[in-house]
C-alpha positions as CSV (number, residue, x, y, z in Angstrom):
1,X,-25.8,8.9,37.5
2,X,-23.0,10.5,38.1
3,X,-20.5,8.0,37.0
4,X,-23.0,7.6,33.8
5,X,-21.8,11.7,33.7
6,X,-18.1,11.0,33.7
7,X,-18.1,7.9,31.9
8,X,-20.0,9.9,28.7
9,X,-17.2,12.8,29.5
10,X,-14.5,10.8,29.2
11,X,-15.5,9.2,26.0
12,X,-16.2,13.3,24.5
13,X,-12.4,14.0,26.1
14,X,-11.0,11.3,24.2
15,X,-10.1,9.6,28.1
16,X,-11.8,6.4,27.8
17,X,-10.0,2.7,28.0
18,X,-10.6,1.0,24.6
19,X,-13.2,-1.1,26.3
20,X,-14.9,2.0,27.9
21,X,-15.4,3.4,24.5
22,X,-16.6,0.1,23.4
23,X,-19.4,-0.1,25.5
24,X,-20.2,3.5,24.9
25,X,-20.4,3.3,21.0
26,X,-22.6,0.1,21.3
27,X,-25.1,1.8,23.5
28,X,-24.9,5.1,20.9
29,X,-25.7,2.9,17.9
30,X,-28.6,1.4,19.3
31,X,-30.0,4.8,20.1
32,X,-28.6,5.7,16.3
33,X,-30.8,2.9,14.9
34,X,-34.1,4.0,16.7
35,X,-33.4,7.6,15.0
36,X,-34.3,9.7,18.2
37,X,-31.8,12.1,20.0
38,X,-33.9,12.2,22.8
39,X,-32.1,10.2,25.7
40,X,-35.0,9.5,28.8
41,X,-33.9,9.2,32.4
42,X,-34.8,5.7,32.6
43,X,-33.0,4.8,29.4
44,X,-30.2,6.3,31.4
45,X,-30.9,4.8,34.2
46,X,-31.0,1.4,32.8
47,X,-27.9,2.0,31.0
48,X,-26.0,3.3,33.8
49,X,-26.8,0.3,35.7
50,X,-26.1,-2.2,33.3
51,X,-22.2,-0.4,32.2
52,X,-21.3,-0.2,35.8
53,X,-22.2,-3.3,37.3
54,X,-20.0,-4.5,34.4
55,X,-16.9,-2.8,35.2
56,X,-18.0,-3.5,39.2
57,X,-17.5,-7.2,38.4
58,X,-14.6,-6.6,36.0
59,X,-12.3,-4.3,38.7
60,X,-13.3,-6.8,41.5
61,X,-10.2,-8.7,42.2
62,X,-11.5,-10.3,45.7
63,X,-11.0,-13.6,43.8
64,X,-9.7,-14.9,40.6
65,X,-12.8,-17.1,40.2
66,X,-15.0,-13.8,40.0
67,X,-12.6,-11.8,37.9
68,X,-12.7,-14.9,35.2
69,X,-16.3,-14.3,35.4
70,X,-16.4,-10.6,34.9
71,X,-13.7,-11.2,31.7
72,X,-16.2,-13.4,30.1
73,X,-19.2,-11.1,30.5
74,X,-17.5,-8.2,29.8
75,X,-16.1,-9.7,27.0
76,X,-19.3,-11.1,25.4
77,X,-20.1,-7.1,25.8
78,X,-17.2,-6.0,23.8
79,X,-17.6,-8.8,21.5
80,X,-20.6,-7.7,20.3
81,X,-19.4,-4.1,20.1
82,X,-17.0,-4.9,18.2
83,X,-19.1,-7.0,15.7
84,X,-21.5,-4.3,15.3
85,X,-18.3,-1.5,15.0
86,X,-16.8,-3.6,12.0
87,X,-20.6,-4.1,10.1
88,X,-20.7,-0.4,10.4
89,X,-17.4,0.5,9.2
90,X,-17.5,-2.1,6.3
91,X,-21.1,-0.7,5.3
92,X,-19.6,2.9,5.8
93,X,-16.5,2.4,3.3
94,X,-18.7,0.1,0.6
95,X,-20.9,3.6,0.9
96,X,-18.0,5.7,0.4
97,X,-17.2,4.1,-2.8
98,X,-20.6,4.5,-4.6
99,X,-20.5,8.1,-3.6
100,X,-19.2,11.5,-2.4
101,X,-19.5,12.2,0.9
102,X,-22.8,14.7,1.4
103,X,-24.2,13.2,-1.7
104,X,-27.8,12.6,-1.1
105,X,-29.3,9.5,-2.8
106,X,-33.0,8.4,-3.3
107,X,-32.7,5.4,-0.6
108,X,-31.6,7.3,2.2
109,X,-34.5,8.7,4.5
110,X,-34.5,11.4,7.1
111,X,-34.6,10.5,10.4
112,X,-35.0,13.2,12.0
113,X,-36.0,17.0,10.9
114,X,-35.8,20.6,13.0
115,X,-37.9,23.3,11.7
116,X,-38.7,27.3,12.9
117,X,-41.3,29.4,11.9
118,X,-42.3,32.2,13.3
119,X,-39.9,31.4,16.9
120,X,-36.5,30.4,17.3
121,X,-35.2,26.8,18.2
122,X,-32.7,25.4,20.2
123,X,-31.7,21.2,20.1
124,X,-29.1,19.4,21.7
125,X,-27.5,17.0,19.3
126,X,-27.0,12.8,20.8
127,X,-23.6,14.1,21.0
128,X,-24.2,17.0,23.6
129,X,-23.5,20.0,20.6
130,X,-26.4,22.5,20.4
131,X,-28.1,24.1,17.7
132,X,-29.4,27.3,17.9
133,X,-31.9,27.8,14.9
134,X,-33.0,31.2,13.8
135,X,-36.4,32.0,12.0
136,X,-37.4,30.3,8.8
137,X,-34.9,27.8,9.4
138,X,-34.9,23.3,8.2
139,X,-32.1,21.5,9.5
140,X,-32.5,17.5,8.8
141,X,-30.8,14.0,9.9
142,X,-30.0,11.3,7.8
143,X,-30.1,7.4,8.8
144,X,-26.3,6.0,9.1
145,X,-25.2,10.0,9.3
146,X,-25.1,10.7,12.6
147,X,-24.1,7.8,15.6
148,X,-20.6,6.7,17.1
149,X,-18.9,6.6,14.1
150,X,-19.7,10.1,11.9
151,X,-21.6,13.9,12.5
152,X,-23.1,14.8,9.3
153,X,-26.3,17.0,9.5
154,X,-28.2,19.1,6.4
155,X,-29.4,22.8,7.1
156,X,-31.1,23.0,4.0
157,X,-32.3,26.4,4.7
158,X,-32.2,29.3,7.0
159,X,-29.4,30.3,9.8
160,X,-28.4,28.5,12.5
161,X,-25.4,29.2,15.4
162,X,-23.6,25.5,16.1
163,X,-21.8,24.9,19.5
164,X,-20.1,21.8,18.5
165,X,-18.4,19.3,21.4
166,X,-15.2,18.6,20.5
167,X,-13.6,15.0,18.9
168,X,-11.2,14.9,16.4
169,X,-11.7,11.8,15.2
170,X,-15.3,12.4,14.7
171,X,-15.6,15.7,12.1
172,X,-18.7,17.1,12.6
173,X,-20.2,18.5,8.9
174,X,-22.3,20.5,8.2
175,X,-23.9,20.2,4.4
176,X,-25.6,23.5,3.0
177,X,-27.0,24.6,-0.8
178,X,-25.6,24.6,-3.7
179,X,-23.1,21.7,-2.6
180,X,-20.7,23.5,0.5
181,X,-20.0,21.3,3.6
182,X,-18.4,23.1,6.6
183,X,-16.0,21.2,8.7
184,X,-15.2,21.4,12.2
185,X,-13.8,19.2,15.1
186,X,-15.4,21.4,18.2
187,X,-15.9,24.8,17.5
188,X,-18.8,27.2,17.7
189,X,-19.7,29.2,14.1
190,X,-22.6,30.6,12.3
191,X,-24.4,29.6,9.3
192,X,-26.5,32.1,7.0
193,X,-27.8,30.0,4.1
194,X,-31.1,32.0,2.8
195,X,-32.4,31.0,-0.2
196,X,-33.9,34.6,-1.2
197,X,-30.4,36.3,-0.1
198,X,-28.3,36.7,-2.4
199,X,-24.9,34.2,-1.0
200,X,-24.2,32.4,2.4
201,X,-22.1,33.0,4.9
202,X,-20.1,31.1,7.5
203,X,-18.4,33.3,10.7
204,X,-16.5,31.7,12.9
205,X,-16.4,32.7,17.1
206,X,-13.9,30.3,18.2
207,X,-12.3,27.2,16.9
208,X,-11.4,26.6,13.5
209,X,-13.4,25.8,10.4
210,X,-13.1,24.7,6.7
211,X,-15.3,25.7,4.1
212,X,-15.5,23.1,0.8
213,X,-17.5,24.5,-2.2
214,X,-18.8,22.1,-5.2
215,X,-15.4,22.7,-7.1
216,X,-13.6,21.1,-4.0
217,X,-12.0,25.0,-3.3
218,X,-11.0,25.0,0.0
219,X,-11.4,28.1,2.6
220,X,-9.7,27.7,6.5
221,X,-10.6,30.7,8.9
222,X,-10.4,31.3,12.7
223,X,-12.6,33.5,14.6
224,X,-13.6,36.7,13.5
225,X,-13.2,35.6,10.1
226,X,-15.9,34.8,7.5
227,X,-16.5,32.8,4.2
228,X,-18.9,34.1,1.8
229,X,-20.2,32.2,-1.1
230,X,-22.3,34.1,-3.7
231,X,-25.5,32.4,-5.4
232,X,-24.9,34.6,-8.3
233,X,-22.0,33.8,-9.9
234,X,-20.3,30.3,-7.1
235,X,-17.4,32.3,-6.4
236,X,-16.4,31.8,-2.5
237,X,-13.8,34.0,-0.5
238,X,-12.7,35.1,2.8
239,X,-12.6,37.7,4.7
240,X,-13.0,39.9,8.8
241,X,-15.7,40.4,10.1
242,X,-17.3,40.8,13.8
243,X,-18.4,37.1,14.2
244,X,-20.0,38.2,17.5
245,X,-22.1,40.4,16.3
246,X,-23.1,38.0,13.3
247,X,-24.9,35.4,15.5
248,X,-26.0,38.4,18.2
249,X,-30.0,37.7,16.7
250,X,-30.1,34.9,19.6
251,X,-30.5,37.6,21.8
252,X,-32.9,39.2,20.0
253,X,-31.4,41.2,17.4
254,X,-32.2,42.2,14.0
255,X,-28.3,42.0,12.3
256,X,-27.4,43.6,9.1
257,X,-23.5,43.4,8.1
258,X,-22.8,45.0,5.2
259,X,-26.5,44.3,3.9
260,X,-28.4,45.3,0.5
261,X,-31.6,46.5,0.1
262,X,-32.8,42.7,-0.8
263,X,-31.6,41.3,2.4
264,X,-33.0,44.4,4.6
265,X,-36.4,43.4,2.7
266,X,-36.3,39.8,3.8
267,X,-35.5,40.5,7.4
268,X,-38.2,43.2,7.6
269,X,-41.0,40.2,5.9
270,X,-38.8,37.8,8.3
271,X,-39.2,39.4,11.8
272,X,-42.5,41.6,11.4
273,X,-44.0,39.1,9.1
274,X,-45.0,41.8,6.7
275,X,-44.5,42.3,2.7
276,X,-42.2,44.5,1.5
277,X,-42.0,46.5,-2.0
278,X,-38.9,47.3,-2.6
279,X,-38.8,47.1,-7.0
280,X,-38.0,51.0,-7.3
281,X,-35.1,50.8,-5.6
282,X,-33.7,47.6,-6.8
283,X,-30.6,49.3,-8.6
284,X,-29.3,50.3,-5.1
285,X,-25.9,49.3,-4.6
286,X,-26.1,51.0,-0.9
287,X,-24.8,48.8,1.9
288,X,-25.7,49.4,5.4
289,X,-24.4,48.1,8.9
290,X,-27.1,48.4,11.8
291,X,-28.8,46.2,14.5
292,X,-32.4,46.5,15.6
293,X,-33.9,44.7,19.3
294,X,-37.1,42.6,17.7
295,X,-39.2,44.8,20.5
296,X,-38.8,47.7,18.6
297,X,-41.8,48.6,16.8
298,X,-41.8,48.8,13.3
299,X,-42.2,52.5,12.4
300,X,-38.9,52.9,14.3
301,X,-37.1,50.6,12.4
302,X,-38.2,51.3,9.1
303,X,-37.2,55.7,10.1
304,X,-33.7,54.2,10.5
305,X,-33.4,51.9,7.7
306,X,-34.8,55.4,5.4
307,X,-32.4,57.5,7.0
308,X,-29.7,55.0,6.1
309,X,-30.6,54.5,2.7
310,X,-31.6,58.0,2.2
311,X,-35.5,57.2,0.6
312,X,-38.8,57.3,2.0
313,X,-41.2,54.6,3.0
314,X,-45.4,54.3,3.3
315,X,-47.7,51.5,5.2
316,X,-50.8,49.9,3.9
317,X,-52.3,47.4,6.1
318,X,-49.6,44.4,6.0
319,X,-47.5,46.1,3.0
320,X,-44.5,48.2,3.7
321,X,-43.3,50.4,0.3
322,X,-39.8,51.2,-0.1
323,X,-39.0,54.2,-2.8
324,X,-36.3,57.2,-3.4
């Protein structure tokens, strides 16, 4: 198992022979095609004997006659990966051609979908990135989207913090609302994509990432830098912020950076799954900048938020009412 181990880290590293990787990406799009990214030990196992007792028999040079041997097998091996590499690559570019890349058509199916309700999520990706998914949160897979050959996932609603393993020759994308894809090679990041909030917004803690909106404009940042994209009127900019603190609610947190009245509303329903009346006050422009611990009990929270916002609030039964 542990040569399984360095054989898989290799091939992340970019430190594999061509017929390393081969074998690799042959295994990967058999596990691709039964649309699981759940690897058991004795799938590894299996594997891991199979692989090595190749390369055994291929770095055995006792005798020529066993070497020959060990060429052919191996070779039938990397014969058929490469078959397999080419059909995907020639059914990949005939895709390409009939359509955008992102651009979700009727006959492609989900193969897998991630989903959070009332607790947080994490999953570990087939290609060892992680996904940490915050409440109220859909992230799906598509068949032919994500194996040897391309990373494309959908959050199609909610926030989610991405630890992403690094391969440059492998972008992994990220498609949100409204038509933005995030790119990144390895890099960890945050996603807010809310539907009832008012725009998204992609921080960046290390690496780099690119930001594409529906009109193809184009947004690079680093860390401690932010893209924000507005629902209201699809304009998208840059700017600092504390990306840290941004994806801080995996600990726990209740994070509002530079938040309006709307999106303090949603976080209150979010967290203490409560409704919250906020129509008097919807001509606030106030923004406020605060962080609240999820133990905290409600009647705390909601004294600070008031204090903040400088208005009052009442509780009946599972209704909170905000007002000047």
């Amino acid at each position: 198992m542990n040569r399984l181990k360095k054989l898989f880290s290799d091939y992340v590293r970019g430190k594999t022979t061509t017929t390393e990787k081969r074998i690799v990406e042959l295994w990967y799009d058999k596990k691709a095609s039964a649309h699981t990214d759940i690897i058991s030990d004795e799938e590894a196992e299996v594997f891991s004997k199979q692989a090595w007792s190749e390369f055994v028999l291929l770095r055995n040079k006792q005798s020529s006659a066993t070497t020959r041997n060990a060429l052919l097998a191996f070779g039938g091996l990397v014969a058929a990966a490469m078959v397999l590499f080419v059909v995907v690559l020639n059914f990949s570019f005939s895709k390409k051609n009939n359509r955008d890349e992102g651009m979700l058509t009727t006959e492609m199916r989900i193969s897998r979908q991630f989903t959070t309700q009332d607790r947080m999520k994490k999953i570990t990706l087939p290609d060892g990135s992680k996904i940490f998914m915050n409440l109220g949160t859909s992230i799906s897979m598509y068949e032919g989207k994500f194996n040897a050959h391309q990373r494309e996932i959908w959050l199609d609603e909610g926030e989610a913090f991405f630890e992403v393993i690094k391969n440059v020759n492998r972008p992994f994308i990220i498609h949100t609302p409204n038509g933005l894809t995030t790119r990144v090679v390895g890099t960890s990041f945050n996603i807010r994509a809310y539907k009832d909030l008012e725009e998204q917004i992609i921080s960046v803690n290390t690496g780099r990432v690119q930001v594409t909106d529906n009109k193809q404009n184009t947004i690079v940042i680093d860390p401690d830098n932010k893209v924000t994209y507005s629902y209201k009127d699809g304009q998208i900019f840059s700017d600092r912020t504390d990306a840290k603190k941004n994806s801080a609610w995996q600990t726990g947190l209740i994070i509002l950076e530079n938040a309006g009245i709307k999106e303090v509303a949603f976080r209150l329903k979010q967290v203490f799954d409560i409704n919250v009346d906020f129509e008097g006050i919807t001509n606030r422009q106030d923004r406020i900048h605060a962080s609240f611990s999820r133990d905290i009990p409600l009647q705390e929270v909601l004294e600070d938020i008031c204090k903040l916002y400088d208005i009052q609030y009442t509780i009946t039964n599972n209704s909170v009412k905000l007002f000047n």
